[in-house]
N, C-alpha and C positions, 0 to 999 in steps of 0.2 A: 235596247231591249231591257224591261224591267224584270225584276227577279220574278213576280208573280207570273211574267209572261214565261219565263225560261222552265217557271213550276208546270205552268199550263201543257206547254209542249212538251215535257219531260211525261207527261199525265197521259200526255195524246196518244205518245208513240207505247206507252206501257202497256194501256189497258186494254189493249186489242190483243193482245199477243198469244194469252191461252189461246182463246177459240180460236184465232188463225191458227195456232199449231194445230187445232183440231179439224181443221176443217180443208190442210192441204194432203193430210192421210188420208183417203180414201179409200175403203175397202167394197167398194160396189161395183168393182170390175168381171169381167166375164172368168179373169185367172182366178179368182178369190170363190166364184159359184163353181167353177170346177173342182177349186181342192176342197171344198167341202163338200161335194161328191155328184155335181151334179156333171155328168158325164155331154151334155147337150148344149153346155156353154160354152166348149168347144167347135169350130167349122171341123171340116175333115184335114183340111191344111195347118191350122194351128192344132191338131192332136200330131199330126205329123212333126211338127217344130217342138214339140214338145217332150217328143220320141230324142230329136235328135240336140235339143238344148241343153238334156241331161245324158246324152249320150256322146256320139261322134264330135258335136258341136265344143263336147265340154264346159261350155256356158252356167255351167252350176260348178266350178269350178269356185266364184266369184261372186255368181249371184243367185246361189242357192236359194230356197225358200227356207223362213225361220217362222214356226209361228208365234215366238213373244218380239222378234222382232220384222214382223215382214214387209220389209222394205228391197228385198233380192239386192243384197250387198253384205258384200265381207269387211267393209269397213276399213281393208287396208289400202297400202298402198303399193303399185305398181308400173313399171318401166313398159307402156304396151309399142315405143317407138313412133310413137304419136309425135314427141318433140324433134325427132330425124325428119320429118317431113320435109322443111322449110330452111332451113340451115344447116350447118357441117356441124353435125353437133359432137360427134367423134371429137373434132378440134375444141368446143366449150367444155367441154366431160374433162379432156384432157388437160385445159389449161386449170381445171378447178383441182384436179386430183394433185397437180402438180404442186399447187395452194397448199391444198392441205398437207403434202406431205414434205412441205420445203417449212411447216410452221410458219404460213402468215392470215392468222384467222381474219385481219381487217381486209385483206382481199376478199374473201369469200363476202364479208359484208357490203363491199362496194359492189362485187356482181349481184346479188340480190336489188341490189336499185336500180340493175342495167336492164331496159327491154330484152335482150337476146338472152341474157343469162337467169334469167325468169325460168326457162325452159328447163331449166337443171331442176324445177320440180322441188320434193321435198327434201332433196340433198341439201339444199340453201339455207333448212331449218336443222337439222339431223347433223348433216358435215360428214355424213353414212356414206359411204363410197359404195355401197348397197341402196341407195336411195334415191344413186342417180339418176336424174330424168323422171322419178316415179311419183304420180298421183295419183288421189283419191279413186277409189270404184264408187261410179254414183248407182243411185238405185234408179229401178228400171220402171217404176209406179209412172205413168203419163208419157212414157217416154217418146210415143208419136207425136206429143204436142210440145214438146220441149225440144226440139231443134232450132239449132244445127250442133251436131256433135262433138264429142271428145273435149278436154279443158280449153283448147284454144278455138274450138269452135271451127275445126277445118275440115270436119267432115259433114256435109251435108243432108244424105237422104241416110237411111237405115240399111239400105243396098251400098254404099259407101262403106260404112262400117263393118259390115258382116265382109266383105271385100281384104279390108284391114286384117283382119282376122283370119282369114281363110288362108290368106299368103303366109301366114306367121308374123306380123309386124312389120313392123320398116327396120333392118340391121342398123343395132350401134353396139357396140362393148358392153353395157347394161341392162340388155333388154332382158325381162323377165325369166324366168327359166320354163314357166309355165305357156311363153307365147309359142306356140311349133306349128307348124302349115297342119291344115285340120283337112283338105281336099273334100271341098265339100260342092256338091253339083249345083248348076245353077237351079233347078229344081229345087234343094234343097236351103240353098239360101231363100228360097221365094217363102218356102215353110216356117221359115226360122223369122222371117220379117213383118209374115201373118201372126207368128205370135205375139209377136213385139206387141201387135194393135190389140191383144186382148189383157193389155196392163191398163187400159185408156178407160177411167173410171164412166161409170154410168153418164156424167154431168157433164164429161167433154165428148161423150160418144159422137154427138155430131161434128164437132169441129174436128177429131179423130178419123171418122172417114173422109171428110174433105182435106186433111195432110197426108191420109194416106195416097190418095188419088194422085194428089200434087208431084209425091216422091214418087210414084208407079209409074208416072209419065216420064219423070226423070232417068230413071232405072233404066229406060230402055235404051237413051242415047248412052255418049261415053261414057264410062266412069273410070276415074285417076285413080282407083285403089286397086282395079282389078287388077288380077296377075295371075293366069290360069295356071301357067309355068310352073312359077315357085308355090302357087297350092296342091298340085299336085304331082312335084315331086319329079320335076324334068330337068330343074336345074337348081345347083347350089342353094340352101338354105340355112337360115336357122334351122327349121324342122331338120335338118339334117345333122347338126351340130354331133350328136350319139357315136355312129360310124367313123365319123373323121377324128375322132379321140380316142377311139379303138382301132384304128386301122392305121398301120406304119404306110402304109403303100400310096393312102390318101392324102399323104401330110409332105410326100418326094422324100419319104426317110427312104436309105440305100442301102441298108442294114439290118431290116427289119427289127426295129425298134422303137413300139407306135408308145403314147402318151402313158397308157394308163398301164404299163411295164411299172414303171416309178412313179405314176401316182393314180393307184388305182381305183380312186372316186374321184378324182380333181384333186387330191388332198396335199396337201403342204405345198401349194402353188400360190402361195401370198409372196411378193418379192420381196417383203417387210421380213420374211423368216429364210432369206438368204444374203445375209451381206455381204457374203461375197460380190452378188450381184451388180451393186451399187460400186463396188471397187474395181472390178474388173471392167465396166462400161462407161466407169467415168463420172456417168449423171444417178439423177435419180431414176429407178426402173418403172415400169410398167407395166403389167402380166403382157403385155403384146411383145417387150422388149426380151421379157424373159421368155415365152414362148419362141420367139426366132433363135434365142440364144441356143436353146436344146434344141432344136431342129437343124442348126449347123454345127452341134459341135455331137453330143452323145448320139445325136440320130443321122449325120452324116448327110444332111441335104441340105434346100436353101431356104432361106429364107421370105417370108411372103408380105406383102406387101400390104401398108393401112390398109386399103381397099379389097383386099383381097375376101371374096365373102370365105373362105376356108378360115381366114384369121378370125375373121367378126366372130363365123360360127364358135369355132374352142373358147374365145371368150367368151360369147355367152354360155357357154356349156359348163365352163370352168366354172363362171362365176353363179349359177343357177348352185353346181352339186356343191359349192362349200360354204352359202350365204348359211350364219348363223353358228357357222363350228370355229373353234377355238383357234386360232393359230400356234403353231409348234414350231421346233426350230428345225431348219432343214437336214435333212439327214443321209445329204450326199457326199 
């Protein structure tokens, strides 16, 4: 390849690139005539979704409407348990945190090369023990034509997804603090899916109603995400996490002496601000190692088990109420 040729293609790939940025924003969707006021570009099912997207759904949590930037995304980034699907991901979390906190940052570098440890998300960039497992919020513009879902692309229809969500995530020790079972009816996810279809700009409208179609047929046989259970609220959850951090009786304390006695927001639950911790158990700690520790010693019960969703739950609950506050030294 000649230099002139290397100029050419360098030329090629440039000068498209405004108008393509111009031209994959879209704002001729049915969402876009409704917030400027046209109340009929709405079905009666997507006014419905729309009730509960910013409601019950919480869904504007995330992907709020902005009007200098409306792209429905927050732009950050989050643990929604997407990466728990397919692996023991408790165990990859684990062996990275262990990384980081034994100082060996070329580990963290060589898992970033590793298929599996991809899944650790933007922790791999950050080295945030707050960032584990957590990716980008994409924006919801086209979204019926842009499947199959989530970063690794494992969820397939839109009924999959709101599924995902409805249960609260898939449990791991990071999952967002923001994920909590939403119990939302099947009715209601139907609403919430109808409005998906009205992000689906003017230009793909038809190809829009024929994915819709596609994933409605789908919708009706199994789907891997659902879990009517843990949506609403019949058995063990994250959504639950609240109760079992305030409640002695939930955790098998014998003493009556539940979590938030001594630490009454999640607060000074880093093991990094108890070294005792680390001296008394030998290894390096980990809020699960510390959480059993005070559940057999100051609160008189047993100890529970990786698995156990009552543990998952207080870590994610721990780690939701103290992401971003300062750590202190322990004051026990």
């Amino acid at each position: 390849m000649t230099s002139s040729d290397a100029l050419r293609i360098t030329t090629t790939w440039r000068a498209p690139s405004p108008a393509f940025e111009r031209t994959v924003v879209s704002t001729t969707a049915p969402i876009d005539r409704f917030l400027r006021g046209d109340a009929n570009a709405f079905t009666g099912a997507q006014r419905r979704g729309w009730t509960i997207f910013n409601g019950k759904g919480r869904c504007n949590t995330c992907h709020a409407f902005n009007a200098t930037y409306p792209f429905f995304t927050d732009n950050k980034f989050h643990n929604l348990g997407v990466a728990a699907h397919k692996q023991d991901f408790t165990a990859l979390a684990t062996r990275a945190e262990r990384a980081i906190t034994t100082g060996k940052p070329e580990e963290i570098d060589r898992m970033a090369l590793e298929t599996d440890f991809s899944e650790l998300g933007r922790f791999l960039v950050t080295r945030n023990r707050y960032d584990m497992g957590a990716f980008k919020t994409p924006g919801l513009r086209e979204i019926v034509v842009t499947g199959p879902y989530m970063h690794d692309g494992n969820l397939r229809t839109l009924w999959d997804v709101m599924d995902h969500y409805n249960k609260g995530g898939e449990p791991n020790p990071f999952l967002d603090g923001g994920m909590q079972r939403l119990g939302l009816t099947e009715d209601e996810i139907n609403d919430l899916v109808e409005l998906m279809a009205a992000f689906t700009s003017d230009r793909f409208a038809a190809l829009g109603n024929m994915e819709m179609q596609r994933q409605r047929t789908f919708s009706r046989g199994p789907r891997s995400e659902r879990d009517n259970d843990a949506a609403m609220g019949r058995k063990g959850h994250f959504g639950d996490a609240v109760p079992i951090f305030h409640d002695a009786q939930a955790v098998g304390c014998t003493i009556g002496v539940s979590c938030d006695m001594c630490h009454p927001n999640a607060a000074n639950t880093h093991p990094e601000t108890y070294p005792k911790y680390q001296v008394q158990m030998q290894k390096v700690a980990l809020l699960r190692d510390m959480i059993n520790w005070c559940l057999q010693h100051p609160s008189k019960g047993k100890p529970l088990a990786d698995d156990d969703p009552k543990l998952r739950a207080m870590e994610a609950y721990i780690m939701s109420q103290r992401a971003g506050k300062a750590m202190e030294p322990g004051k026990h």
